[in-house]
Structures are given as C-alpha cells and as structure tokens.
C-alpha positions as MATLAB code, in Angstrom:
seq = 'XXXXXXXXXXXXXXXXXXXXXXXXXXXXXXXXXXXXXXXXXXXXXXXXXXXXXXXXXXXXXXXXXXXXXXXXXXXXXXXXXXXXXXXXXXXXXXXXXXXXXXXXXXXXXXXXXXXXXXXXXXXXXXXXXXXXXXXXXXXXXXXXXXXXXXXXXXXXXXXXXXXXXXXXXXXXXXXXXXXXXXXXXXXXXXXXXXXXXXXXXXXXXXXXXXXXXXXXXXXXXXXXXXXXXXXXXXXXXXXXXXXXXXXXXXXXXXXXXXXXXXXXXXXXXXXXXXXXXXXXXXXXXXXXXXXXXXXXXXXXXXXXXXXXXXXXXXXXXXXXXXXX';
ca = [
      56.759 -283.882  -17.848;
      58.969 -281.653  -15.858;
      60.920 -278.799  -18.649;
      64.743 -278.603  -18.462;
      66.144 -275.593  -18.297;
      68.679 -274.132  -20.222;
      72.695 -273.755  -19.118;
      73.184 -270.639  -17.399;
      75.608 -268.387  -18.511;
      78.969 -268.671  -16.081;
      78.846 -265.667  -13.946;
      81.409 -264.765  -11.101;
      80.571 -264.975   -7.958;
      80.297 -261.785   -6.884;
      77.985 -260.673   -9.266;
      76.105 -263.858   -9.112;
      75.547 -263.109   -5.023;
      75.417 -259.652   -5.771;
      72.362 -259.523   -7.886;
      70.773 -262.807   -5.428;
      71.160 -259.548   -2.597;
      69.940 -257.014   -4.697;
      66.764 -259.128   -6.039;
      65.577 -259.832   -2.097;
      66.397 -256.251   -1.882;
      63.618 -255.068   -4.265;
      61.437 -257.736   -3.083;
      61.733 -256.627    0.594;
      59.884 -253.458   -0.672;
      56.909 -254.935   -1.390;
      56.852 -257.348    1.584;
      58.136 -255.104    4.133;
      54.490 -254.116    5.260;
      53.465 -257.711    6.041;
      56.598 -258.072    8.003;
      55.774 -254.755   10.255;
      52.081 -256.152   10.681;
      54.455 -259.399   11.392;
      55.914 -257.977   13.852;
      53.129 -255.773   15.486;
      51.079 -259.199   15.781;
      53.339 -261.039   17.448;
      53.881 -258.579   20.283;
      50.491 -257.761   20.925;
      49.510 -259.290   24.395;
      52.793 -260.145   24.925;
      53.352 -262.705   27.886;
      49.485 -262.048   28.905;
      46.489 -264.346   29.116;
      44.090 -264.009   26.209;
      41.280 -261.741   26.843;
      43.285 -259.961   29.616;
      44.379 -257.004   27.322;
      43.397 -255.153   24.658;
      43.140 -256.484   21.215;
      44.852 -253.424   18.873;
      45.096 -255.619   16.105;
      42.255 -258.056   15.303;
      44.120 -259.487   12.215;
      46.913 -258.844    9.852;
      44.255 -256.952    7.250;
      42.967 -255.284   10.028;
      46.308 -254.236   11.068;
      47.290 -252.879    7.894;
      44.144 -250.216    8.429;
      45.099 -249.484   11.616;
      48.403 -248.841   11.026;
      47.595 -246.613    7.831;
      45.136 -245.155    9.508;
      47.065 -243.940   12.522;
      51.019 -243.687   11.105;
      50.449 -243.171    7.207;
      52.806 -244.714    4.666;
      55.605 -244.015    6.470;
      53.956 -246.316    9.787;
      53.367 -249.257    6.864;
      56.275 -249.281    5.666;
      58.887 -248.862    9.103;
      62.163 -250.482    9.646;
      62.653 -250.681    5.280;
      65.956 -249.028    5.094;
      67.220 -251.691    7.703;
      65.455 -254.611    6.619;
      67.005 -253.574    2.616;
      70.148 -253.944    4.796;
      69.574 -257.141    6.414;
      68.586 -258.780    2.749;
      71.448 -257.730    1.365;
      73.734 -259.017    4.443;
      71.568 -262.511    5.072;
      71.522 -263.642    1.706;
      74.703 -262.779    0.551;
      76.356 -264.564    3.187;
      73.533 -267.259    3.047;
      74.033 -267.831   -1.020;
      77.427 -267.722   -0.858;
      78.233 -270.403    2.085;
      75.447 -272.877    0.187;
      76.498 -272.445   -3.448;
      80.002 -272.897   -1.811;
      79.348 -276.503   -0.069;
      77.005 -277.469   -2.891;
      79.537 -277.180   -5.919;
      82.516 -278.912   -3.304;
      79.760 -281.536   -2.771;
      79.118 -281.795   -6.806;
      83.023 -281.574   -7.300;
      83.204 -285.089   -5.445;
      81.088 -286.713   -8.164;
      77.420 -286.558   -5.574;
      74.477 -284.887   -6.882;
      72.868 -282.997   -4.088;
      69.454 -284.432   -2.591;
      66.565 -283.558   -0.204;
      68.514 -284.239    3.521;
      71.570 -282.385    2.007;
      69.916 -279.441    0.709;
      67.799 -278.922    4.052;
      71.367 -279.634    6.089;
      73.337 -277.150    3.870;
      70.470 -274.447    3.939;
      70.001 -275.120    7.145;
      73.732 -274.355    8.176;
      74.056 -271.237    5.556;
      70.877 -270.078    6.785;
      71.777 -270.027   10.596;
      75.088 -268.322    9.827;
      73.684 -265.541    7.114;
      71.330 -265.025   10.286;
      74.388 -264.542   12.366;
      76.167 -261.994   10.147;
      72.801 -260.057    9.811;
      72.121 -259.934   13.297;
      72.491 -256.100   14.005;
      70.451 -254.728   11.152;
      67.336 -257.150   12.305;
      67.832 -256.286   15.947;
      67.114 -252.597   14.680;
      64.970 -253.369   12.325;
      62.282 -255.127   14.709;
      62.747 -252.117   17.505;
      61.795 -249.526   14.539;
      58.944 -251.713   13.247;
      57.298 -252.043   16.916;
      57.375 -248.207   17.417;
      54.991 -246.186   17.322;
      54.218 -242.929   18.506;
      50.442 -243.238   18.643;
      47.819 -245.418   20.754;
      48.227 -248.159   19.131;
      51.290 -249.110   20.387;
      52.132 -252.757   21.452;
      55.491 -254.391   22.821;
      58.240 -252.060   24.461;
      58.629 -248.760   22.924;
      62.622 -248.004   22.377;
      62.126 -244.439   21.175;
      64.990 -244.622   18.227;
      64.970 -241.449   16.325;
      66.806 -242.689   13.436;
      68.985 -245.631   12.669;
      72.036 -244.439   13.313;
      70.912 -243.288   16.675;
      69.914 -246.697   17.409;
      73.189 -248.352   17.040;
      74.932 -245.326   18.274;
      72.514 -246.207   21.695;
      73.105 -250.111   21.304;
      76.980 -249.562   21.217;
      76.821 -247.392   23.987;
      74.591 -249.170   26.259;
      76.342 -252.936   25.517;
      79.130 -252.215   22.821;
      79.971 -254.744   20.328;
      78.150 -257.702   21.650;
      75.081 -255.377   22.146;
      74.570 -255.449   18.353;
      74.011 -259.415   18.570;
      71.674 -259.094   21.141;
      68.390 -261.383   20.380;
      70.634 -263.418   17.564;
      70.332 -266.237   19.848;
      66.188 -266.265   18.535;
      67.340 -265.311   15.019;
      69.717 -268.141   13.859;
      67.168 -270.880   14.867;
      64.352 -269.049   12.771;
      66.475 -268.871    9.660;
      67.747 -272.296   10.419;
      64.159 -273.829   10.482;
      62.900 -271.733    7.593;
      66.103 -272.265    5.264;
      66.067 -276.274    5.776;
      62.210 -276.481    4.821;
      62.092 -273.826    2.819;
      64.878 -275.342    0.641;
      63.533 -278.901    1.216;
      60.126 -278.461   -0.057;
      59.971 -275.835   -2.651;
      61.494 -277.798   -5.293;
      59.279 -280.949   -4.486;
      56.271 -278.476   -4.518;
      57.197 -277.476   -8.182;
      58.005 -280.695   -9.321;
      54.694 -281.818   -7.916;
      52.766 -279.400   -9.787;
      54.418 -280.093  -13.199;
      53.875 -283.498  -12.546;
      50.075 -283.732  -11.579;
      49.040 -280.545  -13.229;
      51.150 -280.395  -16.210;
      51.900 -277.042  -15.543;
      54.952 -275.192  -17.478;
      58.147 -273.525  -15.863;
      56.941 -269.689  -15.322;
      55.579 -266.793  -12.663;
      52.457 -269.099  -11.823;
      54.602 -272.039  -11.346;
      56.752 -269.988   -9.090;
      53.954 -268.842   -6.877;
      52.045 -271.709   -6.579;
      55.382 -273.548   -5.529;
      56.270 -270.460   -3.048;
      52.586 -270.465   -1.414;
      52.490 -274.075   -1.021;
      55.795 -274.567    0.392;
      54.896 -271.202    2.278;
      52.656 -273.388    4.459;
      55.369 -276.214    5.707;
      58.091 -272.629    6.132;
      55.338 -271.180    8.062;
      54.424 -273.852   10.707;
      58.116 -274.534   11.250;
      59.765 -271.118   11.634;
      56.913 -268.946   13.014;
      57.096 -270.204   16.735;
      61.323 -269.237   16.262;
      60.409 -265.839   14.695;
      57.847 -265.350   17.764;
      60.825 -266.273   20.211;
      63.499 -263.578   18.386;
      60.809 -260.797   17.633;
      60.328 -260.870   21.262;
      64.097 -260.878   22.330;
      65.685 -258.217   19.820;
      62.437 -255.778   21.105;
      62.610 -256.777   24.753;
      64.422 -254.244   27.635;
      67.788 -254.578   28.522;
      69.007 -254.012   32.185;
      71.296 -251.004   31.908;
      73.549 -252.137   34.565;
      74.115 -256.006   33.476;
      73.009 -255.206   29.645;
      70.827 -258.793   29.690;
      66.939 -258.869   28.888;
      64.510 -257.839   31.510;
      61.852 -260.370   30.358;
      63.898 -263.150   28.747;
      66.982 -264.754   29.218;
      67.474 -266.421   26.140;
      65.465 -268.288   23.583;
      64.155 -271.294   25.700;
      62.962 -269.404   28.722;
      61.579 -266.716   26.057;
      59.260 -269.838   24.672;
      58.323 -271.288   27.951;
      56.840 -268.029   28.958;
      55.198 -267.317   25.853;
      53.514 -271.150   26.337;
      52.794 -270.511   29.957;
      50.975 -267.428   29.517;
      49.835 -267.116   26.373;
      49.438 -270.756   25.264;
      50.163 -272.751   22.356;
      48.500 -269.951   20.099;
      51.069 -267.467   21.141;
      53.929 -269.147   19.345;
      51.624 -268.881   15.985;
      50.993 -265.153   16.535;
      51.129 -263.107   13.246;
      51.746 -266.635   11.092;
      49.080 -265.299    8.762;
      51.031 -261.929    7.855;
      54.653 -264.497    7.746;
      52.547 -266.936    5.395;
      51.153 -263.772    2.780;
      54.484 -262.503    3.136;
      56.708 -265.587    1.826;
      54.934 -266.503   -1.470;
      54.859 -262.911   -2.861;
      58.204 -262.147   -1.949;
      59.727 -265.333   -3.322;
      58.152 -264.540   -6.542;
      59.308 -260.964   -6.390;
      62.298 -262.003   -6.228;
      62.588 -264.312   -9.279;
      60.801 -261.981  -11.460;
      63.961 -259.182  -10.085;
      66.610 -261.608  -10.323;
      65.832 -262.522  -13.806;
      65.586 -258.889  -14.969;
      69.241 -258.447  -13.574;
      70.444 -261.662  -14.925;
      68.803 -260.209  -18.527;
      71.510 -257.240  -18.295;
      74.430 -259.302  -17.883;
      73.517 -262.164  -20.288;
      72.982 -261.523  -24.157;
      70.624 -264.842  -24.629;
      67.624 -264.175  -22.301;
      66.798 -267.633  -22.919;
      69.503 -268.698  -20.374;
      68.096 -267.250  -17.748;
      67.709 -269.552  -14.591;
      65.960 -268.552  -11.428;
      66.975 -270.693   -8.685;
      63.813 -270.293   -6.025;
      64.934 -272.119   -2.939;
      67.960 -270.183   -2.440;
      65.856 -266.674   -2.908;
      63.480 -266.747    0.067;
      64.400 -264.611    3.156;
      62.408 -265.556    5.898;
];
C-alpha cells in the first residue's frame, strides 16, 4: 500500500521556487565533481577514432584520481560557482512554468497523468534550459580547462568568470552568451520528460512490490532507477551540447569551427567516434542523478522545516527536483 502524504502548508510562490533553487543549489555541491568528470569524459577523443588518441581518462573513478591528482580540490570541483548559478536559474524558471500549467490544468477539473507530466516537463524543461543558457556555456568551458597534461577538448584559457563573459560579449555580444543552447534545450527536454515520467512510477513500483515506506531510501532507490531511463535518453543530447558550448568559435563570423549546430555535431560524433561516442561519460551522468536528487529532497525539506511549524507537512516533490 502506497502512504498518503500529508497537505502541505500553502506557501507563495516565490518562496516555494525559491527554496526548489536553493535545494538544487546545495545539491550541486556534492554532484558538481561527477559533472566535471562528466564533462572531461565526454570530450576526450573528441571526433577521433577509438584507439587513435590517448586515453587520459580510463573511467569516471579513474578520472576523479587523475584530476585530484594533477589539479587538487580546486580541479574536482571547477565550474561550481557557475553551475550554483545555472541551478538556481534552470529550476526556477523550470518549477515555476510546470507548477504554473499543472495547477491551470487541475483548475479545469483534470488530474494530471503520465503523457502530460512528460509534455509539461518536457516544455518547462527546454525553456529553464533556455534562460540558463549563459551560465552552462561558462560553466562547461571552466570545467574542460585545465592547465596541466591532462587536458582534453579545446582549452579557452578563462581566468575567472567574469572574464569569460566579459570575452563572450566581446567576441559575439548578446547572442554569444546563447551560444551551444541549441544542444542544451534538447538535453533538458529529454531528461525533464523521462525524468518526470518515470520517477513517480519507479516509487510507486517499489511501495507496491516491496512494501517499502515513504523516506530517504525510497527516494534513492526511485532516483537511481529512474536514473537509468534519464540516462539513456539525455546522455547522447548532453554529448551533443558539451561539445558545442566548449567548441571554437571563428572570430570573424562568431559560428563554431567544428560544429554547426546540434545535428551535424551528432553526425560527426557517429561518424568518427561511433555509436559509443554519444554514451561517453553516461556512467559519471548516471552516479550523478540519483545522489543529487536525493540531496535535494533531504535540502528542500530542511528549508520547508523553517517556514512550516508542523514538520509533519512536509512534502518533497522528487520529479520536479532533478537538474540534469
């Protein structure tokens, strides 16, 4: 038997999407080295045939040592001041526009299903991606530096973040900040509609068949089993806009000097690097989404716990917490 959960105290919406933001925030710190080692993985070899370069990184643990070993702490954990940024800018636009459609949708006497929780998160997804755009263009550029041999993808050479966007608005202006967004809504837009569609039927699966009660282990077995289906859908689009936010730009036309947008990006990646190269790093993206899911809930209901004075009415919503 599935448990009902309590009423949640009425909060406005601003402080409802404001503690959403700040509960990806303070999961992002603990998951931000998985998404460098993300990151580092996928560019590795980059539009070359297997074998025909050399293999930095065996594995995401064995990235993790390398990248210790060579860059400290500080190497682990690159590209967290803009990735805080892009949580709290991606899911508070994300949240907002789905909690928006969702209560119109209840309003008109429907009760929200599978297809329409996958179509909103799928549209609130691609458009938080959108709005986020510039602080996960930086992001990824910071997070594929490195100053030492073990190096992989093109090197930018940002000194600090706001030297980065100072050089992205002067090299392409306004629209230079959205460069690569073209990769980043469809990732978001694949991981938001499964993500959204299966977590919930993973948790109601497990109470179901293994009786188990509403709670942290219920939360991360529902986050690493969904994790699987988010994984195998979004990682070939999170391939695609790794490699366009950290590819050159022409100075003198400001487009990409090895893709031109998102499908020639993933016909080149198939051509050269084969199937396999589209599932590059999925190992650090899958260890990444269950723990920071879970982080998540166990933040949001601390915050929720300052603002309500039953603790008992606490309600973690999990499918609208995840940020890909």
């Amino acid at each position: 038997m599935k448990e009902t959960t309590p009423a949640t105290t009425a909060l406005p919406p601003w402080m409802k999407y404001g503690m959403g933001s700040l509960a990806t925030m303070g999961a992002s710190v603990f998951s931000n080295p998985m998404e460098v080692m993300k990151t580092r993985l996928q560019l590795q070899g980059e539009m070359q045939a297997r074998g025909t370069y050399t293999t930095k990184y065996r594995n995401v643990f064995h990235a993790m040592k390398v990248v210790f070993k060579n860059e400290g702490v500080r190497g682990v954990q690159k590209g967290l001041v803009l990735g805080l940024w892009y949580q709290a800018a991606m899911n508070g636009t994300r949240l907002g526009i789905f909690d928006y459609i969702r209560d119109e949708y209840v309003k008109r006497g429907n009760q929200p299903k599978l297809l329409f929780n996958m179509a909103t998160g799928a549209v609130s997804g691609g458009i938080g991606a959108f709005v986020a755009s510039p602080f996960y263009l930086v992001k990824t550029q910071q997070q594929a530096q490195s100053s030492t041999n073990v190096a992989v993808g093109y090197q930018h050479k940002h000194t600090s973040s706001t030297g980065a966007f100072r050089q992205i608005l002067r090299e392409g202006g306004i629209r230079g900040l959205w460069r690569g967004a073209s990769g980043s809504v469809p990732r978001l837009v694949a991981g938001s509609s499964v993500q959204l569609g299966t977590y919930n039927l993973c948790k109601d699966s497990l109470q179901d068949y293994f009786g188990l009660r509403d709670g942290i282990l219920l939360h991360f077995l529902s986050a690493m089993y969904a994790g699987v289906f988010v994984s195998v859908a979004m990682n070939p689009f999170d391939v695609v806009a790794t490699r366009l936010y950290n590819q050159p730009r022409d100075p003198a036309t400001n487009r990409g000097l090895f893709y031109s947008g998102v499908v020639d990006c993933m016909k080149k990646t198939l051509s050269k690097e084969g199937f396999k190269g589209l599932y590059k790093g999925v190992t650090s993206n899958y260890a990444r989404l269950g723990p920071h899911t879970v982080l998540c809930f166990v933040f949001l209901e601390q915050l929720k716990r300052l603002v309500t004075e039953d603790k008992d009415k606490v309600t973690v919503i999990a499918s609208s917490q995840e940020d890909q």
